[in-house]
MOPAC internal coordinates of N, CA, C and O (Angstrom, degrees):
PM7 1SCF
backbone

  N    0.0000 0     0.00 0     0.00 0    0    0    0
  C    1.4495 1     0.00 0     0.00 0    1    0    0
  C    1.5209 1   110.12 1     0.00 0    2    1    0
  O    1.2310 1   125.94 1   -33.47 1    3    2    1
  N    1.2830 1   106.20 1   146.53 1    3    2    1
  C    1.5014 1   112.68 1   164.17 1    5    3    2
  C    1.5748 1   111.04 1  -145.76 1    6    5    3
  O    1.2310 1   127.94 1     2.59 1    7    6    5
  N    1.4883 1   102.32 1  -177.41 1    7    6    5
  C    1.2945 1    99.77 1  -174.14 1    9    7    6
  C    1.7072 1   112.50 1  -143.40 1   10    9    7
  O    1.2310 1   115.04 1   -34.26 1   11   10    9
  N    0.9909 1   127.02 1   145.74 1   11   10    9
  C    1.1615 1   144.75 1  -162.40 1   13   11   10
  C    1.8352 1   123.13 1  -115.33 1   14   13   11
  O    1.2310 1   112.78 1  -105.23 1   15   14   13
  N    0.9625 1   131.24 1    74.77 1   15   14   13
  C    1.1690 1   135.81 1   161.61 1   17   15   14
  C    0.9893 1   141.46 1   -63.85 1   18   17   15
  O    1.2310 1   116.14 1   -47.27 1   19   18   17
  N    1.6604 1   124.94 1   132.73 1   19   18   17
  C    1.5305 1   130.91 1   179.23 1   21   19   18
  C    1.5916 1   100.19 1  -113.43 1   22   21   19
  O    1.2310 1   122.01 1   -70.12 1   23   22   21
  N    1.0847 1   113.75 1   109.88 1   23   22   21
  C    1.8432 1   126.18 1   161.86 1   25   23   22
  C    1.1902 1   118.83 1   -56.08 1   26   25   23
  O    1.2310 1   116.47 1   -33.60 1   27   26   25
  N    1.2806 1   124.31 1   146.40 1   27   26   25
  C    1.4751 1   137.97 1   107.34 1   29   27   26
  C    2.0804 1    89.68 1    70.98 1   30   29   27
  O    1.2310 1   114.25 1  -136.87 1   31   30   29
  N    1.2952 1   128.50 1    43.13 1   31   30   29
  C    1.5327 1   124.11 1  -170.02 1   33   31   30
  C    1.7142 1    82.90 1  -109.77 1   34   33   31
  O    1.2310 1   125.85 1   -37.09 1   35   34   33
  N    1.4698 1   106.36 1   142.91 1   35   34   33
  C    1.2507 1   136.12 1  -141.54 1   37   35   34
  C    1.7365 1    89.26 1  -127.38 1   38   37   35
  O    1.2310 1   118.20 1   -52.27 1   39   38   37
  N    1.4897 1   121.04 1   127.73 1   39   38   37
  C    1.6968 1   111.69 1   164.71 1   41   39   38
  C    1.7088 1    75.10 1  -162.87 1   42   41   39
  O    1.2310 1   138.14 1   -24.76 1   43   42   41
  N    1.8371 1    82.46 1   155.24 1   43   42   41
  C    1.7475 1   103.22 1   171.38 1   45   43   42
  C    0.9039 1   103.35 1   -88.32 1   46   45   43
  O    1.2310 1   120.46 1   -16.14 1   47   46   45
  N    1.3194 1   116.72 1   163.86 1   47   46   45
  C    1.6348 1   137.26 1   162.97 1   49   47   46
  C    1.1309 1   119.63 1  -163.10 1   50   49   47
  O    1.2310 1   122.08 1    -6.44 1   51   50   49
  N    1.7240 1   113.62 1   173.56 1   51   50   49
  C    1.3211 1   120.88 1  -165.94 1   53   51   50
  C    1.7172 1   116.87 1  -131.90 1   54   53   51
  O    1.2310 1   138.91 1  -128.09 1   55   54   53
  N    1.2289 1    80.95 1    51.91 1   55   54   53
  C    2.2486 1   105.13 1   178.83 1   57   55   54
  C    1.2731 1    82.37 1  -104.31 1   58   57   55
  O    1.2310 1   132.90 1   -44.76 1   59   58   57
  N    1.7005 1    92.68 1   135.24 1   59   58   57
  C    1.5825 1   109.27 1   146.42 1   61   59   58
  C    1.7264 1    92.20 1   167.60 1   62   61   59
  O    1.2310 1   118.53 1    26.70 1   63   62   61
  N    0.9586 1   120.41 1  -153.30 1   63   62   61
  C    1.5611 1   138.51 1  -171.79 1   65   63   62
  C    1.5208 1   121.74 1  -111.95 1   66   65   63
  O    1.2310 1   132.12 1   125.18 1   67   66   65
  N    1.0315 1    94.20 1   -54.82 1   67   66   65
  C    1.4415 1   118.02 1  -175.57 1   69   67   66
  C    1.8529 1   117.40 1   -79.04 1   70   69   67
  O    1.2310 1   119.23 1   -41.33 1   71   70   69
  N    1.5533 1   119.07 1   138.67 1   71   70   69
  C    1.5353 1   116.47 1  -167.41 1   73   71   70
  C    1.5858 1    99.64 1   -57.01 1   74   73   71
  O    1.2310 1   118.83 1   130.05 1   75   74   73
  N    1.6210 1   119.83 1   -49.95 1   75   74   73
  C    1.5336 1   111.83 1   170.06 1   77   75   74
  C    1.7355 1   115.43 1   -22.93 1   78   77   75
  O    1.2310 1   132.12 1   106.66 1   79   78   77
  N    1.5091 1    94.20 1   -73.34 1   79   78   77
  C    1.9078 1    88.40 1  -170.92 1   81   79   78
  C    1.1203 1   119.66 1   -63.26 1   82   81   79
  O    1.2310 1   121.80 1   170.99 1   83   82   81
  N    1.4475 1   114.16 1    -9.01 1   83   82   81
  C    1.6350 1   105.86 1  -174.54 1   85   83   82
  C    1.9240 1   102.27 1   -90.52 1   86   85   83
  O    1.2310 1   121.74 1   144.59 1   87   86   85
  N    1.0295 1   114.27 1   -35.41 1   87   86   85
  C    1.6990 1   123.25 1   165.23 1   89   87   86
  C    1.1817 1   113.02 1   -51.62 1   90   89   87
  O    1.2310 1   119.77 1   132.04 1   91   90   89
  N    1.6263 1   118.04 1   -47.96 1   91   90   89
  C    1.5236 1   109.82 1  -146.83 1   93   91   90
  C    1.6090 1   106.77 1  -118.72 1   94   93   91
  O    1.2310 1   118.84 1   -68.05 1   95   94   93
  N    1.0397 1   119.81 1   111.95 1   95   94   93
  C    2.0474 1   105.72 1  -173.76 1   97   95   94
  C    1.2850 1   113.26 1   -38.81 1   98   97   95
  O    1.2310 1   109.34 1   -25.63 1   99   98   97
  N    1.5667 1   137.58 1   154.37 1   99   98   97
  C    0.9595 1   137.58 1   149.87 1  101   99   98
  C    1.1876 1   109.93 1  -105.55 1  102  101   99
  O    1.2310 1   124.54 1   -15.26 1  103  102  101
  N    1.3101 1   108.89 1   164.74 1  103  102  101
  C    1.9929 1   112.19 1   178.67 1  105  103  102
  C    1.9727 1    88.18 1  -104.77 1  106  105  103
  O    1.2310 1   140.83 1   -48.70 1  107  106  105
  N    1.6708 1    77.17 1   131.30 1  107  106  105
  C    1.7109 1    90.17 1   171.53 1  109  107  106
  C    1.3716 1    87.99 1  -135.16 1  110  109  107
  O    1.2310 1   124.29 1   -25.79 1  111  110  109
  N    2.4498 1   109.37 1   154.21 1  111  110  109
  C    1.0122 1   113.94 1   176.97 1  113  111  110
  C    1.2121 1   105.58 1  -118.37 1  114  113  111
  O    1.2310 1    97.50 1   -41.80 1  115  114  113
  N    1.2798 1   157.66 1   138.20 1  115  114  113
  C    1.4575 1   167.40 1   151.69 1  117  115  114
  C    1.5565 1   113.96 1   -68.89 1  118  117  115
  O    1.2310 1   112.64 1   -65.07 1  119  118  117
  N    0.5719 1   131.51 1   114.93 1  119  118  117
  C    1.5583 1   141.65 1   156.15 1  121  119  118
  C    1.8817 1   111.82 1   -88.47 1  122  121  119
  O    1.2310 1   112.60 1   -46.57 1  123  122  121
  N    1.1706 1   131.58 1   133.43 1  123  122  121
  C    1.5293 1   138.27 1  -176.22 1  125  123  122
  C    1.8241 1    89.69 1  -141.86 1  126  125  123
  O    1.2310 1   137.50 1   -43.38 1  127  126  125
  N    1.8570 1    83.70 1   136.62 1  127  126  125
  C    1.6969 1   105.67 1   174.64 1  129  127  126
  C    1.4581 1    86.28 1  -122.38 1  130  129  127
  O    1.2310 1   107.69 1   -21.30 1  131  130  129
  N    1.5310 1   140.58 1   158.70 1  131  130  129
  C    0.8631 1   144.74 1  -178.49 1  133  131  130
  C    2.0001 1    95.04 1  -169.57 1  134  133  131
  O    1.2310 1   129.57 1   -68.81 1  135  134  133
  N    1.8958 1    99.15 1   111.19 1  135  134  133
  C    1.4251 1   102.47 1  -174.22 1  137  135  134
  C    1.4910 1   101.49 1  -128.23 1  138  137  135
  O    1.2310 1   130.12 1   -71.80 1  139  138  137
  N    1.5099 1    98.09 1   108.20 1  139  138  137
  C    1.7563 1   124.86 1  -162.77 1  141  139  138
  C    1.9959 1   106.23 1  -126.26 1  142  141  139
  O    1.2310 1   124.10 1   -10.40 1  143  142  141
  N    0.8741 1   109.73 1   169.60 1  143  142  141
  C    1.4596 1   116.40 1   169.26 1  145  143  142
  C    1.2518 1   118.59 1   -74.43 1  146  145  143
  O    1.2310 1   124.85 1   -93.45 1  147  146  145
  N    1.3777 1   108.29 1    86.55 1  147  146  145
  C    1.7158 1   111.44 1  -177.13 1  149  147  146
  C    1.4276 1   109.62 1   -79.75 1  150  149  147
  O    1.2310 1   120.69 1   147.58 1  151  150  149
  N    1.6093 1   116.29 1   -32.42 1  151  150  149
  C    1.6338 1   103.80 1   163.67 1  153  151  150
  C    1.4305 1   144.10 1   -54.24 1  154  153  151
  O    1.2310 1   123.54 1   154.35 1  155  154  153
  N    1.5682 1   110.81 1   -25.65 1  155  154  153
  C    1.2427 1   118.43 1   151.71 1  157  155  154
  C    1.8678 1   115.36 1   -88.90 1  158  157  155
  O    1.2310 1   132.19 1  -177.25 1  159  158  157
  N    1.0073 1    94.06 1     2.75 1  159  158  157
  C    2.1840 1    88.68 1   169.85 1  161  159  158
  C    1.9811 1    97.34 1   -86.21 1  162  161  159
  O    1.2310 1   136.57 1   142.43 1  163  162  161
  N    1.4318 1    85.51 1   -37.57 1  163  162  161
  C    1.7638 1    81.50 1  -169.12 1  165  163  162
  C    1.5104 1   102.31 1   -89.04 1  166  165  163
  O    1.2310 1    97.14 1   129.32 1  167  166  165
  N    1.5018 1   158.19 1   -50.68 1  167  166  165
  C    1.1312 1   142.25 1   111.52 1  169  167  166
  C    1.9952 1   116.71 1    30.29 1  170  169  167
  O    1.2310 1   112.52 1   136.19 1  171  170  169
  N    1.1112 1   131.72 1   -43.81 1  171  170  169
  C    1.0538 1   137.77 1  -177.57 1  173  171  170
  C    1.8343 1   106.07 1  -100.05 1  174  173  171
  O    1.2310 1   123.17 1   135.41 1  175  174  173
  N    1.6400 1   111.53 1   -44.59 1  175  174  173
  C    1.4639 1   107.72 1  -164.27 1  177  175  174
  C    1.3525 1   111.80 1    52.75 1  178  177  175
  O    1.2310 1   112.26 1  -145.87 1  179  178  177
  N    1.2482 1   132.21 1    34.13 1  179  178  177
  C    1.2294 1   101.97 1   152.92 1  181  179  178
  C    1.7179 1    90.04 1  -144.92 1  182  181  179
  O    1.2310 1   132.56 1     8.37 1  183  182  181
  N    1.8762 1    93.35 1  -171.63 1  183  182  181
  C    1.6459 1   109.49 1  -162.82 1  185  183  182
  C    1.5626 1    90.99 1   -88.02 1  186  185  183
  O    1.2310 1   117.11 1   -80.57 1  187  186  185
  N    1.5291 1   123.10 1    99.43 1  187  186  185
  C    1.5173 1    89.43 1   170.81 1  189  187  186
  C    1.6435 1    78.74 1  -148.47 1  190  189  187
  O    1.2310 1   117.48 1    51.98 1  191  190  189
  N    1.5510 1   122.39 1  -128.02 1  191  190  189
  C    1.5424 1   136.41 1  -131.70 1  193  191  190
  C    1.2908 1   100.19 1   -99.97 1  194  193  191
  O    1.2310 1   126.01 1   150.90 1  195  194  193
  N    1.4542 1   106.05 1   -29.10 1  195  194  193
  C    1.6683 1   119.54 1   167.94 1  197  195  194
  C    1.3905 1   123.89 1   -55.87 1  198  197  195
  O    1.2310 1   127.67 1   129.40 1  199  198  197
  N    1.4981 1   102.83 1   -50.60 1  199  198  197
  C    1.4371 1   110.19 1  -168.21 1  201  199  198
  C    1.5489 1   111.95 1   -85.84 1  202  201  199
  O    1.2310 1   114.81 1   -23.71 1  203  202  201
  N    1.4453 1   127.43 1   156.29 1  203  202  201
  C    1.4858 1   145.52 1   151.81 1  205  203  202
  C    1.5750 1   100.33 1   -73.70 1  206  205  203
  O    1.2310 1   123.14 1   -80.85 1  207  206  205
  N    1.6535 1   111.59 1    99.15 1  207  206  205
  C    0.9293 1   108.69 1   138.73 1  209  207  206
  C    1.3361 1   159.04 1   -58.51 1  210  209  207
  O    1.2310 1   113.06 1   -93.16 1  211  210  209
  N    1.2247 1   130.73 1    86.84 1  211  210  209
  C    1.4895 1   131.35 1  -134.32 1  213  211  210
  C    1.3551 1   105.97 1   -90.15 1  214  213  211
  O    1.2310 1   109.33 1   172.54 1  215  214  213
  N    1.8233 1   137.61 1    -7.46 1  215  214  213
  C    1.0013 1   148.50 1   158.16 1  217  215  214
  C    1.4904 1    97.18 1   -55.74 1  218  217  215
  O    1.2310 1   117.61 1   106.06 1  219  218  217
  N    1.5103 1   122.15 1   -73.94 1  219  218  217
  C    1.6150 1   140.81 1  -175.79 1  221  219  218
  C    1.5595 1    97.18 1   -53.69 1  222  221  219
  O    1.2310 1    97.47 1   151.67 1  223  222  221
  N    0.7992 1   157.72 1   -28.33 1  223  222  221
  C    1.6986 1   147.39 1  -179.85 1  225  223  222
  C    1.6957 1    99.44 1   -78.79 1  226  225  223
  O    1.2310 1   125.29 1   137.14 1  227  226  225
  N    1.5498 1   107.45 1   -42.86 1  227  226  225
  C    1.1107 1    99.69 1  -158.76 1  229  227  226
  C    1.8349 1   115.14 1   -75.24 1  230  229  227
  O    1.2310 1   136.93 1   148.17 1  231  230  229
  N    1.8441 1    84.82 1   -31.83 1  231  230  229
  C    1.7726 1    91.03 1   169.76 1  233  231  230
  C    1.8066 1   110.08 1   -58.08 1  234  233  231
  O    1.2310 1   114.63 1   127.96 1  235  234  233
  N    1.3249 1   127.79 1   -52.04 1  235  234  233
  C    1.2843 1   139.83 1  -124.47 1  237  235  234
  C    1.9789 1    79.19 1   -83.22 1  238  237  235
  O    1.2310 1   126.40 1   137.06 1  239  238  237
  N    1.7568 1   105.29 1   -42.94 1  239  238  237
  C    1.7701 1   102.05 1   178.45 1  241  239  238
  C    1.4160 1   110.51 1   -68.45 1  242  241  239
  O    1.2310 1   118.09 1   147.25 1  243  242  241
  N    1.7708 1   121.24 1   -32.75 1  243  242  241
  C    1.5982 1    94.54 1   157.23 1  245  243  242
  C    1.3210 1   157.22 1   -79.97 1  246  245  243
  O    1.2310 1   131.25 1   171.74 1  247  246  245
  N    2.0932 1    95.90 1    -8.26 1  247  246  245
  C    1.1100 1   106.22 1   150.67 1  249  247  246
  C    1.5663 1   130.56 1   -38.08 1  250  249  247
  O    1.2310 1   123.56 1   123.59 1  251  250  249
  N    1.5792 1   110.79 1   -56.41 1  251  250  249
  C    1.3711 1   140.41 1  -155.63 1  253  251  250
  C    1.0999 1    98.02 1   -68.17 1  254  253  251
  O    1.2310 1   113.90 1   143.15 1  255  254  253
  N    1.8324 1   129.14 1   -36.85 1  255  254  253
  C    1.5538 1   126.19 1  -168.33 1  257  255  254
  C    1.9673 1    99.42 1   -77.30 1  258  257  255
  O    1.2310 1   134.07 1   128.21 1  259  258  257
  N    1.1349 1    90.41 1   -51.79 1  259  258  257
  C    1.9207 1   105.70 1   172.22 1  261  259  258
  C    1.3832 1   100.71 1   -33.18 1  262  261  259
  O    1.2310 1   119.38 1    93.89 1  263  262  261
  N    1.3990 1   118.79 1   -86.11 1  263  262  261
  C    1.0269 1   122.65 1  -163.77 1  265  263  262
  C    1.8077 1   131.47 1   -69.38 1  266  265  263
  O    1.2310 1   120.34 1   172.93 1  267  266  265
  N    1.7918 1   116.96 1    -7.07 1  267  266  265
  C    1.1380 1    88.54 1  -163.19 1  269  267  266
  C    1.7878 1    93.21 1  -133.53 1  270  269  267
  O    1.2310 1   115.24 1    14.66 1  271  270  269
  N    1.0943 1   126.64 1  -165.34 1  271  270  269
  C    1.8794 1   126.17 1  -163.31 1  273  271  270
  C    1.2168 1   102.42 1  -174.20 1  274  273  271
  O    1.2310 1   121.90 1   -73.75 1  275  274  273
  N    1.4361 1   113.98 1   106.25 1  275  274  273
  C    1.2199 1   120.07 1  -176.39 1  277  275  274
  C    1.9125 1   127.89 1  -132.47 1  278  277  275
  O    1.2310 1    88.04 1    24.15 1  279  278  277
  N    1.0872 1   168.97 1  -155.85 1  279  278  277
  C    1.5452 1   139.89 1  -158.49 1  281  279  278
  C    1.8238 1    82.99 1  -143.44 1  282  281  279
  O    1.2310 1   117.93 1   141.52 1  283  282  281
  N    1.5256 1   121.54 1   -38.48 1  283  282  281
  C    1.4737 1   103.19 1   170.09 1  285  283  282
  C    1.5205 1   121.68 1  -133.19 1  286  285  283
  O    1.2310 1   129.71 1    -4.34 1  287  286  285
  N    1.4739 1    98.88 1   175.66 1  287  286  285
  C    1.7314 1   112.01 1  -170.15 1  289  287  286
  C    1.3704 1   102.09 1   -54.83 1  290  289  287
  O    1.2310 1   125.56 1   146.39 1  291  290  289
  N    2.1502 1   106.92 1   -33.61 1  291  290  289
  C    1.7795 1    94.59 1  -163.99 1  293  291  290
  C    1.7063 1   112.73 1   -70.28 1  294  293  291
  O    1.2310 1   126.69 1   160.66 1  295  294  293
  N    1.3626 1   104.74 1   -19.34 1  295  294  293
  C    1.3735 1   105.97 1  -173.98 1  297  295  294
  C    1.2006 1   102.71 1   -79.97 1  298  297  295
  O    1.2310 1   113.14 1   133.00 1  299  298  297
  N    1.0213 1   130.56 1   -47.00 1  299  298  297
  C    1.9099 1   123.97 1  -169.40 1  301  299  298
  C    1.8273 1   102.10 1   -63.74 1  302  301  299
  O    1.2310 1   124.35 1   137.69 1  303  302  301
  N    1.5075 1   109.26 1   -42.31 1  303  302  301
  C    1.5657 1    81.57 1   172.84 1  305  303  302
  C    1.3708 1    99.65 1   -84.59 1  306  305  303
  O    1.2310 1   107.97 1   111.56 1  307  306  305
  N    1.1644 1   140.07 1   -68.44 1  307  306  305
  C    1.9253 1   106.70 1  -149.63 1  309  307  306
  C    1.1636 1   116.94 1   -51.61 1  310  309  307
  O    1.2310 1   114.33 1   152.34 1  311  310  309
  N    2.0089 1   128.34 1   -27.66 1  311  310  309
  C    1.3644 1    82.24 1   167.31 1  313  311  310
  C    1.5204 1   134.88 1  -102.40 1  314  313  311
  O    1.2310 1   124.43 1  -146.12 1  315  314  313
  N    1.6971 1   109.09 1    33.88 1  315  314  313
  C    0.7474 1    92.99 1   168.82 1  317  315  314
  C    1.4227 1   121.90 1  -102.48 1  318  317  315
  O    1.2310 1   115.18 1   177.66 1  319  318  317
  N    1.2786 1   126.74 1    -2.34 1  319  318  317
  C    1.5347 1   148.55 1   139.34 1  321  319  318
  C    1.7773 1   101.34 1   -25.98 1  322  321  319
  O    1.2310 1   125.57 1   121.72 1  323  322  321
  N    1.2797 1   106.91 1   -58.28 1  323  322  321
  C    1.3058 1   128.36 1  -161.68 1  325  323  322
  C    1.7348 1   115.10 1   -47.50 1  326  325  323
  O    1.2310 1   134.97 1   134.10 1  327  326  325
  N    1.9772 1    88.63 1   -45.90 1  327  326  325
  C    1.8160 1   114.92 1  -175.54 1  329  327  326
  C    1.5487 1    93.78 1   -76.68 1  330  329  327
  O    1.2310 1   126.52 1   124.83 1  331  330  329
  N    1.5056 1   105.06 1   -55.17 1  331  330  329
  C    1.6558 1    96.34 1  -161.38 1  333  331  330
  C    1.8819 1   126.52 1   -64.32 1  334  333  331
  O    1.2310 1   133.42 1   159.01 1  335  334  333
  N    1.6790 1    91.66 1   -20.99 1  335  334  333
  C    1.3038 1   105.04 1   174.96 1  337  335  334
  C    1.7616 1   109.95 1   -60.79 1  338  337  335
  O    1.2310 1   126.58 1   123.16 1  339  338  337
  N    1.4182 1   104.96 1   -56.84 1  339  338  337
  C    1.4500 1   117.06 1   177.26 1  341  339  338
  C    1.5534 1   126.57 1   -49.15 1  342  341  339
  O    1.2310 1   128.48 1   152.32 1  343  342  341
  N    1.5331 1   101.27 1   -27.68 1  343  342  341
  C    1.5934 1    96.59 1   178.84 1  345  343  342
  C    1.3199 1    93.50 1   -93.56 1  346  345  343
  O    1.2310 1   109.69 1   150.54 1  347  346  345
  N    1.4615 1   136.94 1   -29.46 1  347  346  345
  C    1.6964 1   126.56 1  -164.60 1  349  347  346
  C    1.4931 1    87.34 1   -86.23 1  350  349  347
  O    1.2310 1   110.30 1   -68.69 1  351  350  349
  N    1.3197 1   135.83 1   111.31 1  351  350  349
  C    1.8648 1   131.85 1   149.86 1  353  351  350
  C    1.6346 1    79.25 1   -82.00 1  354  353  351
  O    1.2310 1   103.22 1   130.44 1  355  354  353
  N    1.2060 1   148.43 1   -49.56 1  355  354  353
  C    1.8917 1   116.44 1  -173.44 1  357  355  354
  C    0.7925 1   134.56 1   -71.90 1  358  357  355
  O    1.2310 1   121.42 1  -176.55 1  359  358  357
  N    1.7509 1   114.88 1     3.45 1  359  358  357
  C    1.0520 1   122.94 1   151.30 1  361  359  358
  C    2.0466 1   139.17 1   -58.17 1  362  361  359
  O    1.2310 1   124.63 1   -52.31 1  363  362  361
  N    0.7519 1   108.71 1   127.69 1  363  362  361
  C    1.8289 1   110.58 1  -158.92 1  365  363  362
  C    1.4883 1    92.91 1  -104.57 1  366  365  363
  O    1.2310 1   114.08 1   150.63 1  367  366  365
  N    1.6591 1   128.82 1   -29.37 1  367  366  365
  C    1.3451 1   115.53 1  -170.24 1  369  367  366
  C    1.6492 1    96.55 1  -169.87 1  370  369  367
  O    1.2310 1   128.77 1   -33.20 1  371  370  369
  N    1.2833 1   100.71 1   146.80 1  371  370  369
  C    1.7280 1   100.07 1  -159.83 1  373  371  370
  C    1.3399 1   112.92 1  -153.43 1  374  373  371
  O    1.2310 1   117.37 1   -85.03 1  375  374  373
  N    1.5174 1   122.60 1    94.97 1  375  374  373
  C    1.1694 1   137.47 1  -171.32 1  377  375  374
  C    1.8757 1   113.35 1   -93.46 1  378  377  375
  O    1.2310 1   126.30 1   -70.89 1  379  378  377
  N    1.0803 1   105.48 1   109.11 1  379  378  377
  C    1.4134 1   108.36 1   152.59 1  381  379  378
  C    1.6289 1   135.78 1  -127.06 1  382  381  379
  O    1.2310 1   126.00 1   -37.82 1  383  382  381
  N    1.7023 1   106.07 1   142.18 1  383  382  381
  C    1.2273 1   114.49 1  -166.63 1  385  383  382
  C    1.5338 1   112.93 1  -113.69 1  386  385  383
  O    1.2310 1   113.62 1   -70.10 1  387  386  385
  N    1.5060 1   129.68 1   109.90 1  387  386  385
  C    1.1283 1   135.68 1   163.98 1  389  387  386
  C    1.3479 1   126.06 1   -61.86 1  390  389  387
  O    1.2310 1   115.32 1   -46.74 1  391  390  389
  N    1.1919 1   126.48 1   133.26 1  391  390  389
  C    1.4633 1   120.08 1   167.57 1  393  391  390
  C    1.4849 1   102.76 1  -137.77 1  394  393  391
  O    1.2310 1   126.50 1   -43.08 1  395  394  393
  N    1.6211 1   105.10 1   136.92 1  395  394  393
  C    1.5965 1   103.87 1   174.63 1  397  395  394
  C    1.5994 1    88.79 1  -107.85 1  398  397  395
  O    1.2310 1   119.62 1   -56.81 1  399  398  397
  N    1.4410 1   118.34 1   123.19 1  399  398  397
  C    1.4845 1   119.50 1   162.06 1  401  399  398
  C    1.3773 1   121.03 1   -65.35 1  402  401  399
  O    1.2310 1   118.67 1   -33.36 1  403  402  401
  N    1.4255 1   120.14 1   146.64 1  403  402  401
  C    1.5741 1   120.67 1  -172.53 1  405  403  402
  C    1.1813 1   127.73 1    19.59 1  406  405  403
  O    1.2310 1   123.95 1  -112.13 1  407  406  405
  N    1.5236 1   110.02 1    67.87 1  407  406  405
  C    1.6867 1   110.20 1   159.03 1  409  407  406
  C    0.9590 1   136.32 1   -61.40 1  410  409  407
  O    1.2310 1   129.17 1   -37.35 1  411  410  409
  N    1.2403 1    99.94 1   142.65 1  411  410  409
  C    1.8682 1   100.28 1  -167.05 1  413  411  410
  C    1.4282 1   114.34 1   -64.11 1  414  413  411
  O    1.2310 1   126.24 1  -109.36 1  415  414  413
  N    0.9093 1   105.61 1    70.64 1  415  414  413
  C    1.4754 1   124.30 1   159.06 1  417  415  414
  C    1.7181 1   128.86 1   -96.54 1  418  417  415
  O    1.2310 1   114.45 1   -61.08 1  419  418  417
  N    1.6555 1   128.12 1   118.92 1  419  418  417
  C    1.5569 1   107.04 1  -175.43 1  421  419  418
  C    1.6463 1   112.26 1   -71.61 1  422  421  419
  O    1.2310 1   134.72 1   -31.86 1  423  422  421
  N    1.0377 1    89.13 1   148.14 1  423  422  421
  C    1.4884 1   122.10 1  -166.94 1  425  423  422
  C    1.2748 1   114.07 1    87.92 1  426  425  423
  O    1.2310 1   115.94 1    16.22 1  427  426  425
  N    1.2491 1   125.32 1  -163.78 1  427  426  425
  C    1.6573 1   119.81 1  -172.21 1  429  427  426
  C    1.5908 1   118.22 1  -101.76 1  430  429  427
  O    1.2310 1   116.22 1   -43.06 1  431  430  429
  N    1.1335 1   124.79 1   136.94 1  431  430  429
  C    1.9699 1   122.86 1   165.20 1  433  431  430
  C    1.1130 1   109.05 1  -133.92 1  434  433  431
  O    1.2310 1   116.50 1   -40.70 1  435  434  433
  N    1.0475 1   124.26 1   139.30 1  435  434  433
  C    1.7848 1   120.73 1  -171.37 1  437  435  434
  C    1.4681 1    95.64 1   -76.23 1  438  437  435
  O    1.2310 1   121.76 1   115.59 1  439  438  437
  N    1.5688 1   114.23 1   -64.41 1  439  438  437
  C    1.6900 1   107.70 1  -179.66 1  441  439  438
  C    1.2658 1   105.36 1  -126.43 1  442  441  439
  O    1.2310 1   116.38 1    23.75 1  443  442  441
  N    1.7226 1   124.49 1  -156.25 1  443  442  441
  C    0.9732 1   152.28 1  -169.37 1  445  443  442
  C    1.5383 1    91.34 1  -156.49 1  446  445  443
  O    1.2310 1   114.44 1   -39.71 1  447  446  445
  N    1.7869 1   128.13 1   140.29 1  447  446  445
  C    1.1863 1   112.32 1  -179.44 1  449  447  446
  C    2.0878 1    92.26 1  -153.16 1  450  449  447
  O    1.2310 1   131.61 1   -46.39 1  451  450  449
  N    1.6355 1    95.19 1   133.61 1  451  450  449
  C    1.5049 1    97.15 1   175.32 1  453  451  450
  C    1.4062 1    89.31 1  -110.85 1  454  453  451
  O    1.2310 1   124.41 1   -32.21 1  455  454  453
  N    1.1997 1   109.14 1   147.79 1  455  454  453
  C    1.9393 1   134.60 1   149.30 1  457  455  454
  C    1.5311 1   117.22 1  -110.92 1  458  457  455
  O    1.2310 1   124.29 1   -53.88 1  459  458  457
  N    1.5385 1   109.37 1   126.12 1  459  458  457
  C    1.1340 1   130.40 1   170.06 1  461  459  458
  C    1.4008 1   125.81 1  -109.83 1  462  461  459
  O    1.2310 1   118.02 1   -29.67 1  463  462  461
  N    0.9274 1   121.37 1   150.33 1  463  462  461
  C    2.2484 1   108.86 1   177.26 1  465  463  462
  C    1.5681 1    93.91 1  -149.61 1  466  465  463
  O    1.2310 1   129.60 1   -38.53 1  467  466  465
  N    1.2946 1    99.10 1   141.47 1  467  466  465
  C    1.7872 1   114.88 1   174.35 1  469  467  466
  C    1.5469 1   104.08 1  -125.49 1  470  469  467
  O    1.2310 1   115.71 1   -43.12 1  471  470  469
  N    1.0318 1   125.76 1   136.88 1  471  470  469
  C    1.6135 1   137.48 1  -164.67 1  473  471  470
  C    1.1473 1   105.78 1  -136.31 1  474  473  471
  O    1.2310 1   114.37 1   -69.33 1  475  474  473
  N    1.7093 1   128.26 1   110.67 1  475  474  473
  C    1.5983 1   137.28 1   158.79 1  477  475  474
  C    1.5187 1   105.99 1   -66.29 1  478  477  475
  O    1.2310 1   120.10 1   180.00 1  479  478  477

């Protein structure tokens, strides 16, 4: 097994509670662990059924910010745990980390951060 990570990827959205967050984008960052059989991805060399496409994860999470509006952090990550699990079946274990940057909260917080994990 190995595992494959996407960092620190940045998309707006319009989750939160309050009429502000639902008006105004916020910048949220996602972090994805994805721990699949990289010896048979590399074993094959090529882009096909084996491999985690990490271009395609990364579209499918900006799809997900585009398309969806939700009131909290826990919901935007599990389901988005939920999508990414469903398109990876080579996926064996699947970590994602939400962060909403500077919530409107007084005084200062850099983020707010949910963790999710899905296990075959």
């Amino acid at each position: 097994m190995g595992i494959i990570r996407l960092h620190n990827m940045d998309f707006f959205g319009y989750h939160g509670v309050s009429e502000a967050e639902k008006e105004l984008a916020k910048r949220y960052s996602v972090d994805v662990e994805i721990e699949y059989d990289t010896h048979r991805a590399a074993q094959d060399d090529k882009l096909n059924e084996n491999v985690v496409n990490y271009e395609q994860v990364y579209r499918e999470i900006y799809k997900f910010f585009q398309q969806n509006k939700f009131h909290l952090t826990e919901t935007v990550a599990e389901r988005l745990a939920d999508l990414l699990f469903e398109q990876h079946p080579m996926a064996r274990r699947l970590t994602v980390r939400v962060r909403k940057n500077h919530p409107p909260f007084p005084g200062f917080i850099e983020w707010v951060e949910v963790e999710t994990t899905r296990v075959r």
